[in-house]
C-alpha positions as a Markdown table, in Angstrom:
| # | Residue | x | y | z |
|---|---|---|---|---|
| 1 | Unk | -35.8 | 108.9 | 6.6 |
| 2 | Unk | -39.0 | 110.0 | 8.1 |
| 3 | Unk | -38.4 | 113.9 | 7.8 |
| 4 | Unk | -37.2 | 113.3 | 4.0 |
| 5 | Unk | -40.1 | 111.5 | 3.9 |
| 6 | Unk | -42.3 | 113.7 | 4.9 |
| 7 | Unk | -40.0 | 116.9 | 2.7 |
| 8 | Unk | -40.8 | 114.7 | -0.4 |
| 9 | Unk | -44.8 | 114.5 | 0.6 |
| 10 | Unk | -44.7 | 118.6 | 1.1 |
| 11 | Unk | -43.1 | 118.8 | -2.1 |
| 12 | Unk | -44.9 | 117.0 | -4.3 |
| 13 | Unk | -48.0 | 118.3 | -3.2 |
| 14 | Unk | -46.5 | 122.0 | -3.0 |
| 15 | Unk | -45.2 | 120.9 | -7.2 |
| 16 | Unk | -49.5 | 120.1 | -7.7 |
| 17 | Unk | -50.6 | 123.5 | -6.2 |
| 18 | Unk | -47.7 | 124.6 | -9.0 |
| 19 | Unk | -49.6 | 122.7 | -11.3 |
| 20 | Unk | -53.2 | 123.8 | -10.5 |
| 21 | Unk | -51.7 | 127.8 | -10.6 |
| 22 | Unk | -50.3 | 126.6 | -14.2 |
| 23 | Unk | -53.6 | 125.5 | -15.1 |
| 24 | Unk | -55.9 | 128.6 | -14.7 |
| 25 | Unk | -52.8 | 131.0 | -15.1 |
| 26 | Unk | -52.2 | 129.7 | -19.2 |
| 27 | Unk | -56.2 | 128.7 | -19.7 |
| 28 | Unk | -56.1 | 131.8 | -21.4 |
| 29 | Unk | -53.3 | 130.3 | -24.1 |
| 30 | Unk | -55.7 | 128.1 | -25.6 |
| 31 | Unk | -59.5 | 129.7 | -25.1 |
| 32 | Unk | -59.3 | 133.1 | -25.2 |
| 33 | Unk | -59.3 | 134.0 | -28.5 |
| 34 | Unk | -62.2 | 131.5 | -29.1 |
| 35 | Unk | -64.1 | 132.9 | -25.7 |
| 36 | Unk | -63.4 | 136.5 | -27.6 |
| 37 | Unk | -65.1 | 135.8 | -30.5 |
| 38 | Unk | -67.9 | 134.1 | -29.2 |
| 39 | Unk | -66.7 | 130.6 | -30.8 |
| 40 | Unk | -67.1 | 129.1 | -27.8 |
| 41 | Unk | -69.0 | 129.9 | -24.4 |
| 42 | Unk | -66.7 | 130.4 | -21.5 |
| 43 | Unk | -67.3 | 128.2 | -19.3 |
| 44 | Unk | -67.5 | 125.4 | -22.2 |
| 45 | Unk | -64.2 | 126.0 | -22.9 |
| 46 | Unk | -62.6 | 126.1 | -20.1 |
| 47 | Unk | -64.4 | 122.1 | -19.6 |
| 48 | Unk | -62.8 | 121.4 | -23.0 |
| 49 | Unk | -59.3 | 122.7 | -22.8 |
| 50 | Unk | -59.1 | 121.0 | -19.0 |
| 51 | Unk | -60.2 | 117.4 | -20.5 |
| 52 | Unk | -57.5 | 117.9 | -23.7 |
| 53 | Unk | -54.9 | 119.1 | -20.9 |
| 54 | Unk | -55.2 | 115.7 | -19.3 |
| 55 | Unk | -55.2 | 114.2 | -22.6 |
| 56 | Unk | -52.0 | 115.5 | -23.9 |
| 57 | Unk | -49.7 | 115.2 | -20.5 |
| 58 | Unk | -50.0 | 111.4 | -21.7 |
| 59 | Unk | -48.3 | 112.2 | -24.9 |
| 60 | Unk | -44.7 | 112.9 | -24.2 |
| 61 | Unk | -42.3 | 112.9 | -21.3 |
| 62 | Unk | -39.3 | 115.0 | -23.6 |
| 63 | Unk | -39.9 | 118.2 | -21.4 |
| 64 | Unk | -40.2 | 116.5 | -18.0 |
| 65 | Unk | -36.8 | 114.8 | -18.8 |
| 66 | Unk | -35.2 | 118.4 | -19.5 |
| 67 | Unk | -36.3 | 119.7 | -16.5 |
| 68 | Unk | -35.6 | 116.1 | -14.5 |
| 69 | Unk | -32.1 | 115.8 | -15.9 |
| 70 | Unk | -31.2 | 118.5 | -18.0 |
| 71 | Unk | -31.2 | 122.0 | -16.9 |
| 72 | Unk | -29.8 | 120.8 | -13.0 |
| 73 | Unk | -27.4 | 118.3 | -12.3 |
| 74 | Unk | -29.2 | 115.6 | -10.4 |
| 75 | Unk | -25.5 | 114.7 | -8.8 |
| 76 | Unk | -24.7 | 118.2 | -7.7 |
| 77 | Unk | -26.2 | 117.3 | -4.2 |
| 78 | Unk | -29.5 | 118.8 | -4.9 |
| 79 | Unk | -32.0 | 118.4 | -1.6 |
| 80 | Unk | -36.2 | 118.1 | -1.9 |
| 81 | Unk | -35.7 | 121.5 | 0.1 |
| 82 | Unk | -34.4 | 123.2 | -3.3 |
| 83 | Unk | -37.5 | 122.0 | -5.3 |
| 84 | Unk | -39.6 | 123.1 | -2.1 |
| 85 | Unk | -38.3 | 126.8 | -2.0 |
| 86 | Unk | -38.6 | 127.1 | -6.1 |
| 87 | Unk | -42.1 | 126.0 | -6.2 |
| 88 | Unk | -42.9 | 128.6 | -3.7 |
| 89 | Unk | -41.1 | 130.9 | -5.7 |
| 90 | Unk | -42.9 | 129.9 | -8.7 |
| 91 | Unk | -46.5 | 129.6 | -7.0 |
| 92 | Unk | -45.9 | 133.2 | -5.9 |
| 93 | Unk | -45.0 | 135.1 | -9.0 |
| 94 | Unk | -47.9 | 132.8 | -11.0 |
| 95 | Unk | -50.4 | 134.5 | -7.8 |
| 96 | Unk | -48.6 | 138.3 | -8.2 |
| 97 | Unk | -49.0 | 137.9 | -12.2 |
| 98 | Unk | -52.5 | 136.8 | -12.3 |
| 99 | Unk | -54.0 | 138.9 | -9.9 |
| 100 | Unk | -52.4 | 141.8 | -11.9 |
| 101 | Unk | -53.8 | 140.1 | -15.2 |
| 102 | Unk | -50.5 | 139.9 | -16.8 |
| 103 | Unk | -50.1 | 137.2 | -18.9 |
| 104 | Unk | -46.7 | 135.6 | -18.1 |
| 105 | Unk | -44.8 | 132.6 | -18.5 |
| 106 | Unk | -45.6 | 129.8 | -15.8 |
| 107 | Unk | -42.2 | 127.8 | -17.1 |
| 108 | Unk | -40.4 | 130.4 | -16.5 |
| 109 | Unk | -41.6 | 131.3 | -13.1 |
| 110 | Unk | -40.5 | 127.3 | -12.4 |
| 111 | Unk | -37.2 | 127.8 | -14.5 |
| 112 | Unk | -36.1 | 130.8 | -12.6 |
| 113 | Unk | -37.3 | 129.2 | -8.8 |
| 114 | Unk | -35.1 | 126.3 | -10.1 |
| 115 | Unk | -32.2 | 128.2 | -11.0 |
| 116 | Unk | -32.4 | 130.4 | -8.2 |
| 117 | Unk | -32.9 | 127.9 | -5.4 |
| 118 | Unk | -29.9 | 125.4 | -7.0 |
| 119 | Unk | -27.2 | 128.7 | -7.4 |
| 120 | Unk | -27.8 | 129.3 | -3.5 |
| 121 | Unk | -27.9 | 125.7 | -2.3 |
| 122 | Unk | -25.0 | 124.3 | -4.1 |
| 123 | Unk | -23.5 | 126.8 | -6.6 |
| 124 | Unk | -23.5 | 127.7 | -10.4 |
| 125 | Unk | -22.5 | 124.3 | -10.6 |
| 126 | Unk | -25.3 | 122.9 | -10.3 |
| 127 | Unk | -26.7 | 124.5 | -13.3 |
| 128 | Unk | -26.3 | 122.9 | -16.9 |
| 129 | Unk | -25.9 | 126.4 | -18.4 |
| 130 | Unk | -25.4 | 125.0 | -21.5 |
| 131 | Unk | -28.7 | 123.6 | -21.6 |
| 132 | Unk | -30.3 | 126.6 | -19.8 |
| 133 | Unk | -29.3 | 128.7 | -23.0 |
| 134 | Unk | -30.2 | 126.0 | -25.4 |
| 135 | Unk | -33.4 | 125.0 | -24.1 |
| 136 | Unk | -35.1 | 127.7 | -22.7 |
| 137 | Unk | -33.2 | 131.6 | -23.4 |
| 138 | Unk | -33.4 | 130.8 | -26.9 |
| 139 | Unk | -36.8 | 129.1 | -27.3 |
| 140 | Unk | -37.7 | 132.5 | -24.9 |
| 141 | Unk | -36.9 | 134.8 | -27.9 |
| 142 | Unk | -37.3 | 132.8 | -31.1 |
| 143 | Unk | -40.7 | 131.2 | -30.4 |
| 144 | Unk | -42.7 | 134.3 | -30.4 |
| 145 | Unk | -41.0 | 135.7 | -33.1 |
| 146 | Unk | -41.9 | 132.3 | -35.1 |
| 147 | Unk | -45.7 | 132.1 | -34.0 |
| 148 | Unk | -46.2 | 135.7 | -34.6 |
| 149 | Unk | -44.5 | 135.6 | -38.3 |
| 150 | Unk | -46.5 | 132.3 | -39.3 |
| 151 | Unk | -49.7 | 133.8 | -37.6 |
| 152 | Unk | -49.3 | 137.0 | -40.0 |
| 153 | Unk | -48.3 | 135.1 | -42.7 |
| 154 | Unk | -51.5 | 132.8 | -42.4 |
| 155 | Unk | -54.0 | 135.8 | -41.4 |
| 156 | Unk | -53.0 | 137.4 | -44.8 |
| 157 | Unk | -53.6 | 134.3 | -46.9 |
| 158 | Unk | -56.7 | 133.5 | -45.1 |
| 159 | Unk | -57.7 | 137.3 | -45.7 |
| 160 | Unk | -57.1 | 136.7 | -49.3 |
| 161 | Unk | -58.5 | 133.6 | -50.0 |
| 162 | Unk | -62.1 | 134.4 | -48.6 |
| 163 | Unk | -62.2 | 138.1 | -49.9 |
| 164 | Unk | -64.8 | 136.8 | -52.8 |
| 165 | Unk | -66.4 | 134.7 | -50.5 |
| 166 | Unk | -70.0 | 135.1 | -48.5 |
| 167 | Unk | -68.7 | 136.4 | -45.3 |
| 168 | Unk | -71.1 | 135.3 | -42.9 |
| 169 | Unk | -70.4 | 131.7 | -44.3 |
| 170 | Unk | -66.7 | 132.7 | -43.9 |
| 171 | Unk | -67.1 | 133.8 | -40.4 |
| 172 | Unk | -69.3 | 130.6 | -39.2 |
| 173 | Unk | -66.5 | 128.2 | -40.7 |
| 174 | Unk | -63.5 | 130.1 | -39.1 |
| 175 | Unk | -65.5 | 129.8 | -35.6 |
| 176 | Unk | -65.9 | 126.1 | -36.5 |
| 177 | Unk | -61.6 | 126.3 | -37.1 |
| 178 | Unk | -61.4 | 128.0 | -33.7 |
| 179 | Unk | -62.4 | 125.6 | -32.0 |
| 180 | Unk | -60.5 | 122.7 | -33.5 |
| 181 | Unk | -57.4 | 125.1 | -33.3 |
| 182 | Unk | -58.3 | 125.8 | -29.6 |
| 183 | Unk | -58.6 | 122.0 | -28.6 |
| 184 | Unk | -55.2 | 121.8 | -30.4 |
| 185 | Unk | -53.4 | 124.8 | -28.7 |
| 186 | Unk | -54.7 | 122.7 | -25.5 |
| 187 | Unk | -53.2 | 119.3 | -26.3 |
| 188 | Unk | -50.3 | 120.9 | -26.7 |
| 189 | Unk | -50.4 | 123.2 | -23.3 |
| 190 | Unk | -50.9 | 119.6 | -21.7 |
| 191 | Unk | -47.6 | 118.3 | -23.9 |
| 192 | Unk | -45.6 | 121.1 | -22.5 |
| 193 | Unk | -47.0 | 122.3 | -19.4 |
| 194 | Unk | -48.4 | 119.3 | -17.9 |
| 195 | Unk | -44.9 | 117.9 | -18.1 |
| 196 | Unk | -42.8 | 120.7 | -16.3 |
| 197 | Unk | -44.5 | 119.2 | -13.0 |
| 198 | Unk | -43.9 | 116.2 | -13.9 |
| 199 | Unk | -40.3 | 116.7 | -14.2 |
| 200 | Unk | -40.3 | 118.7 | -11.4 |
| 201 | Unk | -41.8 | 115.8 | -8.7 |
| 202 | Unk | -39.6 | 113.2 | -10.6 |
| 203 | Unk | -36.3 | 115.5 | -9.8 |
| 204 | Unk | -37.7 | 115.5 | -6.3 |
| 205 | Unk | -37.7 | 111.5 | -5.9 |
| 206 | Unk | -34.3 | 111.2 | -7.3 |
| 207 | Unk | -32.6 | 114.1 | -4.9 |
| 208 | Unk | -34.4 | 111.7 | -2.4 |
| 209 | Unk | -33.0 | 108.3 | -3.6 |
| 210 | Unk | -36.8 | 107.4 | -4.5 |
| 211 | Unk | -35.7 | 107.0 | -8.5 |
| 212 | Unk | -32.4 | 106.4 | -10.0 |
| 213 | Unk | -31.3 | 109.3 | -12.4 |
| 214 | Unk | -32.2 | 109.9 | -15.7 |
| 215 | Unk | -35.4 | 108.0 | -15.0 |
| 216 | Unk | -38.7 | 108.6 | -16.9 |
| 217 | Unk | -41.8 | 110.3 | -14.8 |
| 218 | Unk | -43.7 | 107.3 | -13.0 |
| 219 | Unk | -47.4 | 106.6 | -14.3 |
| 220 | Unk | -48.9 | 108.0 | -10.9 |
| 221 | Unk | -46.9 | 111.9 | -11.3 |
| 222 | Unk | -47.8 | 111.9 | -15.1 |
| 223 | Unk | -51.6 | 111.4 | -13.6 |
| 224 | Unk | -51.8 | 113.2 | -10.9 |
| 225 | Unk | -49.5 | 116.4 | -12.8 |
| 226 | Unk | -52.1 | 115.9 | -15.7 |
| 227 | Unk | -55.4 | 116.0 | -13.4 |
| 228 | Unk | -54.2 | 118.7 | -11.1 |
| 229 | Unk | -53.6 | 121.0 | -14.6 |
| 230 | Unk | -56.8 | 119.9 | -15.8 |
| 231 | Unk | -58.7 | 121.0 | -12.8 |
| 232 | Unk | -56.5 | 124.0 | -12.4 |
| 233 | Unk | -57.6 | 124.9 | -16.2 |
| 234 | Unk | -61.2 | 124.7 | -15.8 |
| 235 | Unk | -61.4 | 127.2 | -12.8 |
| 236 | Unk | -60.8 | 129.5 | -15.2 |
| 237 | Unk | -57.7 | 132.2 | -15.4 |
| 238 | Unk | -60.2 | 135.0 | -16.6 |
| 239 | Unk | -58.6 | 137.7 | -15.5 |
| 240 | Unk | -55.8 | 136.6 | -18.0 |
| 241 | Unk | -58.2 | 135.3 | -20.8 |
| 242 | Unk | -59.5 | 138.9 | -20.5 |
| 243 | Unk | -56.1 | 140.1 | -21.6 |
| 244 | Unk | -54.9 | 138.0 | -24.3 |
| 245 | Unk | -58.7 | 137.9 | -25.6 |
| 246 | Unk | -59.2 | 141.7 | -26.3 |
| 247 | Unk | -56.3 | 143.7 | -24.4 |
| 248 | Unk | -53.2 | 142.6 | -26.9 |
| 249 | Unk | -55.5 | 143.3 | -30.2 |
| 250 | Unk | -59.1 | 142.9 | -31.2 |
| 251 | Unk | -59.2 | 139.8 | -32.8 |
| 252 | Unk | -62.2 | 138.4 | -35.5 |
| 253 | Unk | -62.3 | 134.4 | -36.0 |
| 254 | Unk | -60.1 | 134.2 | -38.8 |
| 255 | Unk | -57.4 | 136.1 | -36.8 |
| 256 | Unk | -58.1 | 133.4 | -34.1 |
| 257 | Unk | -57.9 | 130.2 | -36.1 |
| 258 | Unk | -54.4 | 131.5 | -37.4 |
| 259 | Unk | -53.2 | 132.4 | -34.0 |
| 260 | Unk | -54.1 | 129.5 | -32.3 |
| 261 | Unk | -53.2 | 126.9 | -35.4 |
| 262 | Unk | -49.8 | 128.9 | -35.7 |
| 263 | Unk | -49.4 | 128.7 | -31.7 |
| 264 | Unk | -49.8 | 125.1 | -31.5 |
| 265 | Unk | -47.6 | 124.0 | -34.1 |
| 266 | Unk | -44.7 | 125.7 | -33.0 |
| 267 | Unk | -45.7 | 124.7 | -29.1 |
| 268 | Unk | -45.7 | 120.8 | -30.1 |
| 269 | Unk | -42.7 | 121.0 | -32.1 |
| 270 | Unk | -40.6 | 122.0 | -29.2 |
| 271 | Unk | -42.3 | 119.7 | -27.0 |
| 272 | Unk | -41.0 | 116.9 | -29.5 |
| 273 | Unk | -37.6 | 118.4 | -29.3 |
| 274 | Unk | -37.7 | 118.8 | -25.5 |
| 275 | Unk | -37.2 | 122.7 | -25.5 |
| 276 | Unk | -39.1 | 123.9 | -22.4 |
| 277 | Unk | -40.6 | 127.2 | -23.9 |
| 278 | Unk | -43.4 | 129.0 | -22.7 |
| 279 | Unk | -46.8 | 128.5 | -24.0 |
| 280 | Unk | -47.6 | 132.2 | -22.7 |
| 281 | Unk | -44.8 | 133.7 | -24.9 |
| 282 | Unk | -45.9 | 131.7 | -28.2 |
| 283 | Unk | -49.7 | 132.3 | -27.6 |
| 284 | Unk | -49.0 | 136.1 | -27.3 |
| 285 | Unk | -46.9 | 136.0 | -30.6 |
| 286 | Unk | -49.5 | 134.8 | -32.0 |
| 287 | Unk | -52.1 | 136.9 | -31.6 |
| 288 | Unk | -49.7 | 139.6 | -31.7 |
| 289 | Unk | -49.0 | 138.5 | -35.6 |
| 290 | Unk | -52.6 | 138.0 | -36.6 |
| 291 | Unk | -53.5 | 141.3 | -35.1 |
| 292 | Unk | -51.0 | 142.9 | -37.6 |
| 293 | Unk | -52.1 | 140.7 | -40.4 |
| 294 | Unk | -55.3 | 142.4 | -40.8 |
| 295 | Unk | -55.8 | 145.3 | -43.1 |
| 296 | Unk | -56.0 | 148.0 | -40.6 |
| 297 | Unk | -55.5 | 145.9 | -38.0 |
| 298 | Unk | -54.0 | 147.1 | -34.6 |
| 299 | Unk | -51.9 | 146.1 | -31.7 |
| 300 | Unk | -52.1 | 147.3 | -28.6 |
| 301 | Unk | -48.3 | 147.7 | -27.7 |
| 302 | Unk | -49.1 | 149.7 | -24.3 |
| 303 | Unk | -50.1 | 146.1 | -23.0 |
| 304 | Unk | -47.6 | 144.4 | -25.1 |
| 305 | Unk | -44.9 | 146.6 | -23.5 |
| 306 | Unk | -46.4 | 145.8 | -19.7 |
| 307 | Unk | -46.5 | 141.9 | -21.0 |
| 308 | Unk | -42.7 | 142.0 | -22.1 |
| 309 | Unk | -41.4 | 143.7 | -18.9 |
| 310 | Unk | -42.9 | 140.9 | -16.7 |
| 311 | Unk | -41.2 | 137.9 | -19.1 |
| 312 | Unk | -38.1 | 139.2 | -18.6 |
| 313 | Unk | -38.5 | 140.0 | -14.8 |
| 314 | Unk | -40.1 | 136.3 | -14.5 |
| 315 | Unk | -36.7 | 134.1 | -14.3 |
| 316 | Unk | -34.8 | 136.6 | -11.9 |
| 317 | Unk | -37.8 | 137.5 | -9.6 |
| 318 | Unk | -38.8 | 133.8 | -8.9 |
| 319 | Unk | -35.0 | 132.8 | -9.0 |
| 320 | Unk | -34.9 | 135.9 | -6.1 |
| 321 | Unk | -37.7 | 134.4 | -4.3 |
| 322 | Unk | -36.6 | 130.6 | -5.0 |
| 323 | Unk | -32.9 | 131.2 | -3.3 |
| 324 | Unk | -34.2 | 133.3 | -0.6 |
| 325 | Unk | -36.5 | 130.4 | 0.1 |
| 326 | Unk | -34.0 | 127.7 | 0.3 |
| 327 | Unk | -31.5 | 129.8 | 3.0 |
| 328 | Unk | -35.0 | 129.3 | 4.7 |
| 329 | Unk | -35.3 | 125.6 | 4.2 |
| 330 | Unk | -32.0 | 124.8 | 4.6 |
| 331 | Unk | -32.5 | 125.5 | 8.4 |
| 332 | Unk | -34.5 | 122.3 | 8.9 |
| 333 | Unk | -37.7 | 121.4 | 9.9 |
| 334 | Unk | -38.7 | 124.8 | 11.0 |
| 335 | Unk | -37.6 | 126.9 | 8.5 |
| 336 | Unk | -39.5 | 124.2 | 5.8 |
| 337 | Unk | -42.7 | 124.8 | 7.6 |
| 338 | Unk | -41.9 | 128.1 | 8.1 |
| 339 | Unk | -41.3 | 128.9 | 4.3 |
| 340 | Unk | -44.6 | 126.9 | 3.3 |
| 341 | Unk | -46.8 | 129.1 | 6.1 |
| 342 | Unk | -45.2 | 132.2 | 4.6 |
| 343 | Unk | -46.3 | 130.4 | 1.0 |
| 344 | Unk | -49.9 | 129.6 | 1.9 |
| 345 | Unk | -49.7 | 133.4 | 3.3 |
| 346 | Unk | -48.9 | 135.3 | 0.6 |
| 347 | Unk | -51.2 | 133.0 | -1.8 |
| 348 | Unk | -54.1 | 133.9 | 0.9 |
| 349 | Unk | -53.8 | 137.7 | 0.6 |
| 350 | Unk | -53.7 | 137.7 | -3.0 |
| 351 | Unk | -56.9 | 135.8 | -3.2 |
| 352 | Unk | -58.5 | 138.3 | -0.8 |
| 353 | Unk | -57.3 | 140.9 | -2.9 |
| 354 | Unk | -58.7 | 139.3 | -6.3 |
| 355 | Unk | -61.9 | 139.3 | -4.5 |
| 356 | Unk | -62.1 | 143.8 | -5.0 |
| 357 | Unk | -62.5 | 143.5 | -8.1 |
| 358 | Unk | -63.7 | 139.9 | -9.5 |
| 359 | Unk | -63.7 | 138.6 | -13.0 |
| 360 | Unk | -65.6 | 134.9 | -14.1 |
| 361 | Unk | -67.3 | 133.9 | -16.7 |
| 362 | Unk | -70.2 | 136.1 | -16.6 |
| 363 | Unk | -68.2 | 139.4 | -17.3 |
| 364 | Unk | -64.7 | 138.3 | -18.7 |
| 365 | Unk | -65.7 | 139.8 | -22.6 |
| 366 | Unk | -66.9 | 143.1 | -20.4 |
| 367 | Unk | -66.1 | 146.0 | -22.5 |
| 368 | Unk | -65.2 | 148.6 | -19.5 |
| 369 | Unk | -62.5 | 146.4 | -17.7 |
| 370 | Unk | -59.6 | 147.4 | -15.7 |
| 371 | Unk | -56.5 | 148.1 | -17.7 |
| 372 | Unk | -53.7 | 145.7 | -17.7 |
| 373 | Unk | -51.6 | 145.7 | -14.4 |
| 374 | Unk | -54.7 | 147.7 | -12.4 |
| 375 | Unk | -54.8 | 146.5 | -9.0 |
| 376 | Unk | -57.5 | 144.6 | -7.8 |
| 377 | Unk | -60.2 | 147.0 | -6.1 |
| 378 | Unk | -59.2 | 149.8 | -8.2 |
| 379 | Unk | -62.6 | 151.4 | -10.0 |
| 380 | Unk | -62.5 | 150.8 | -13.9 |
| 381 | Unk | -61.9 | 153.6 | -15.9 |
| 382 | Unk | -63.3 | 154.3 | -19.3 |
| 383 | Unk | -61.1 | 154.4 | -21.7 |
| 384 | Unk | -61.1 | 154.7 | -25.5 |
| 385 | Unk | -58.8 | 152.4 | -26.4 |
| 386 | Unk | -59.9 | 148.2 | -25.8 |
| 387 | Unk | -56.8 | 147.8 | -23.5 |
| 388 | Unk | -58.6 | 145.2 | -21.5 |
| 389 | Unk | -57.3 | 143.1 | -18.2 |
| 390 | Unk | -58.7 | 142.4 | -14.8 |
């Protein structure tokens, strides 16, 4: 009882580094369009989208309870160790995607160190496939396609329905729209992020007898899931805010207020629903549509295309990493601590790597940044097209 015990203590804090990786990975979801147009001052928003985070991990618990009971079968004979070895699996693609300045899908980094760790420990079995297609392939395509549709759609009307109008007026009320979309888009990032942890540490205490199946996320994991996120969020992802601000197209404020408003609609419909999407995928849709809504307006598919590769690598290369973590853990004692050193290893090296070539606040609108995927060190290179990342 003591080593399980102690397994479930290593996981649930292992499931609120997840978290805090979760939290300044997808900052960039809800501020950078507002950070990109000046509507906001970095570091201000990155304060107000970690307070609203908190705020809306209290507003549902539909997501947690897909992940808690719906996409593995809490009576397959899942161990803690399984959770264990996906979060690493997880934490390590969120680290390798970051530091690259590729905005991916922190879900599905957990989805795939789920799915991965569960098919080696105990079979396909243990997978509710159904649900895995249901809840997450096809909320992986469609919700993109929707936010980007009804962010074109919206960018056109908006276009439209100022064209008479004084402009400069025009452009200090969009800003003002920002950022009441932008506090939006991060209620809704708390909704469905902040909840994926949550159901994540509540999966862990029923594989360890802690909580009878199919129960609801105790007070204490929604708290602690929505604080970690929250303090995760205001560090700042700005090598990824860099990216979806100015590298997928050059966005104005009008563009902005669609692209968020359109992003968090669709994100807290499917969190009502339960659908585990990724806010990542519906952000970028988003932009990506009010980019194109613009007369003459341009999208920068060279980025786009280095974006798409890594959501679809995302659920095999953290499944890869998950299941060859859990042939580790299943070992015992050793290969657990052995699996978390080589963890906290990897996470260490990639921070001394981000060091070469360091993005904050003071420099994440620079106009001469690396381009997208650049390792960290590399020299920036001039270039005449705004493809910017870090």
């Amino acid at each position: 009882m003591g080593h399980i015990s102690f397994l479930v203590t290593a996981v649930v804090i292992t499931a609120l580094a997840f978290d805090f990786t979760n939290g300044f990975h997808d900052t960039a979801n809800s501020m950078a369009t507002s950070i990109a147009t000046g509507a906001l001052r970095p570091k201000v928003a990155v304060a107000i989208s970690a307070v609203l985070n908190l705020c809306g991990a209290f507003l549902s618990v539909a997501v947690a309870k897909t992940i808690s009971g719906g996409i593995i079968d809490e009576k397959a004979g899942i161990q803690p160790q399984v959770v264990f070895a996906a979060l690493i699996g997880a934490i390590v693609w969120n680290l390798v995607t970051w530091l690259r300045g590729i905005p991916s899908s922190s879900s599905h980094a957990l989805y795939g160190g789920l799915l991965g760790a569960t098919v080696v420990s105990v079979g396909l079995h243990g997978v509710h496939v159904d649900v895995v297609a249901t809840k997450i392939l096809i909320p992986a395509i469609a919700s993109p396609i929707v936010a980007g549709v009804a962010a074109w759609g919206a960018t056109k009307l908006s276009y439209r329905l100022t064209a008479k109008g004084d402009q400069e007026v025009t452009r200090k009320g969009f800003k003002v729209g920002q950022v009441a979309s932008a506090m939006l888009v991060s209620v809704a990032h708390g909704t469905s992020d902040g909840q994926k942890t949550m159901g994540v540490i509540t999966l862990t205490l029923i594989t360890a007898h802690s909580l009878a199946p199919g129960s609801n996320p105790p007070l204490w994991v929604i708290l602690a899931a929505g604080l970690t996120m929250g303090l995760g969020t205001y560090i700042g992802g700005w090598r990824i805010i860099r990216t979806m601000g100015k590298g997928i197209t050059e966005v104005d404020a009008s563009q902005g207020f669609t692209a968020q408003t359109a992003a968090a609609t669709v994100i807290l419909t499917s969190s009502h629903m339960g659908y585990g999407l990724s806010t990542t995928h519906v952000c970028s849709g988003g932009i990506m549509g009010a980019g194109k809504g613009k007369v003459g307006g341009t999208v920068h598919w060279n980025t786009v295309r280095k974006m798409t590769y890594a959501w679809v690598l995302t659920l095999p290369a953290a499944g890869l990493v998950g299941g060859a973590g859990v042939l580790l853990a299943d070992q015992g004692a050793w290969g657990q601590i052995a699996l978390g050193l080589i963890g906290a290893g990897i996470a260490a090296w990639i921070y001394v790597a981000s060091r070469g070539q360091r993005i904050s606040a003071a420099n994440v609108v620079a106009e001469d940044p690396l381009p997208v995927g650049a390792a960290a060190g590399q020299p920036a290179v001039a270039s005449p097209s705004p493809v910017i990342a870090a």
